[in-house]
N, C-alpha and C positions, 0 to 999 in steps of 0.2 A: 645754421642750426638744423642741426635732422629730424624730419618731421616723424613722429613713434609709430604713426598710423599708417607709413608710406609702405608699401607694398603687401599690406593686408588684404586678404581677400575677405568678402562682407557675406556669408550665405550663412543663415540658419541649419541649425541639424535639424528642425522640423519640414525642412524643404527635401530632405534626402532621405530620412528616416524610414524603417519599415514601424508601420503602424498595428498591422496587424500580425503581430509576433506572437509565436505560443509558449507557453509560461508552465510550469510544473511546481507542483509541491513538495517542501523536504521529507515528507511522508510516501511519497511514490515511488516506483521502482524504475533501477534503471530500464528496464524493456519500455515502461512508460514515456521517459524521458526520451528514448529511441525513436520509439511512436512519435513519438510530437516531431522530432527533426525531422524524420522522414514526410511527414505531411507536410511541413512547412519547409525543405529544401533548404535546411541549414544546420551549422554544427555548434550551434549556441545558444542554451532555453535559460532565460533567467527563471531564478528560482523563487515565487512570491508566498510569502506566510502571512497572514494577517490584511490582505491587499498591499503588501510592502514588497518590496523587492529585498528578498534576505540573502540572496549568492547566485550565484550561477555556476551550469556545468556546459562543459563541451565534451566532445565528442571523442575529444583523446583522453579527457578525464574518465569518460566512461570504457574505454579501449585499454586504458593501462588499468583499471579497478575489475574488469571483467577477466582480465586476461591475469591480473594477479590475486585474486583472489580465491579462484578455482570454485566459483557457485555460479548459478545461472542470474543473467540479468534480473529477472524476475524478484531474486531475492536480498540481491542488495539497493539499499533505500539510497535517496538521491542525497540525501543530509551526511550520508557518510562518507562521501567522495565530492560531494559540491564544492565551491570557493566559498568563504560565508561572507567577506566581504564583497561585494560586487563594487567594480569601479564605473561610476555612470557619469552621465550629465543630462541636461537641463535641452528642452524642446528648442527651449527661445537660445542657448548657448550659439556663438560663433560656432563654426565647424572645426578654425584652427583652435580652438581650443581643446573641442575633442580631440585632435590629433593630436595635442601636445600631451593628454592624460592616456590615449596608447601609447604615445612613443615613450610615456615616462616606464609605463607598467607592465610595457611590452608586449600587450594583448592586440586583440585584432578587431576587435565587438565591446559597445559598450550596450546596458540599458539604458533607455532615456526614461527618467521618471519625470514625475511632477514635482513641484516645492515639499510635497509630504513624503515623497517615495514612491509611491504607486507607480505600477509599469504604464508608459506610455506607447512604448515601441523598442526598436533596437536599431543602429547604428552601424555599421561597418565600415571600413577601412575599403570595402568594395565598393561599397555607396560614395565614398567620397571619390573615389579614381573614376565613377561612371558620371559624376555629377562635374566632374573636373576637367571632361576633354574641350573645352575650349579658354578652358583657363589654366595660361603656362604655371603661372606661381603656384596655381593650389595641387599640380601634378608633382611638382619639385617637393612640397611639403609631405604630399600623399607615398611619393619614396622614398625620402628624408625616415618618414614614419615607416615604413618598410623594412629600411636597415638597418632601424634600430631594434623591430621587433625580432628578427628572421637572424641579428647577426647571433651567431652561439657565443653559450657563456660559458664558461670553467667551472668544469666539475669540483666539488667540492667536496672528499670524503672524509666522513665523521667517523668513529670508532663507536659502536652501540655496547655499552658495557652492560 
């Protein structure tokens, strides 16, 4: 009989997590949200309303809304090109688990909230491969996780009547 726990790997996302992540409002502007990645050296600001984590943007969301909308950052709001779902998890969560909710949803960052929502920190797919060089299986996972996100999908064209 095969044991379901055999070749798990046991780390916390609280052990890899960036804790001190910066956060915007769906009332700010993108140059705001710009702001913040540039201080903090990343292309992922979840997006908190109420102390909750309400969506998140990256940095190509902001790069194809800049670049198609023909206005300066300044004047389109983060709420109109955010995600309003954000897919997250939990401090105390296994790692392979966050790797299984990017590799479902194809992203690369999650939030990590608390049981209420509120931001704790953020997560990356970087953090796991820097946390993983001495551990073969959680490398295998971390590019299992890779090519699922990175592989392209099929365009799919709709007719706008």
């Amino acid at each position: 009989m095969k044991n379901p726990s055999a070749g798990r790997i046991y780390m916390k996302v609280s052990k890899i997590m960036t804790r001190s992540a910066g956060y915007c409002g769906p009332g700010d502007s993108l140059a705001a949200a710009v702001s913040i990645m540039w201080r903090y050296d990343c292309g992922f600001v979840p997006v908190v309303e109420d102390e909750m984590v309400a969506g998140v943007i990256t940095d190509r969301d902001i790069a194809i809304a800049a670049g198609g909308r023909h206005l300066p950052a300044s004047q389109i709001r983060v709420s109109e090109v955010s995600t309003r779902e954000a897919v997250t998890c939990l401090a105390s969560d296994e790692v392979e688990k966050a790797l299984k909710k990017m590799k479902k949803h194809r992203i690369r960052r999650l939030a990590v909230v608390d049981r209420d929502g509120a931001l704790e920190g953020v997560v990356s797919i970087a953090d796991v491969l820097f946390a993983s060089r001495n551990k073969k299986k959680l490398r295998k996972k971390v590019l299992s996780t890779l090519r699922a996100v990175s592989e392209p999908q099929p365009i799919v064209l709709s007719e706008v009547g």
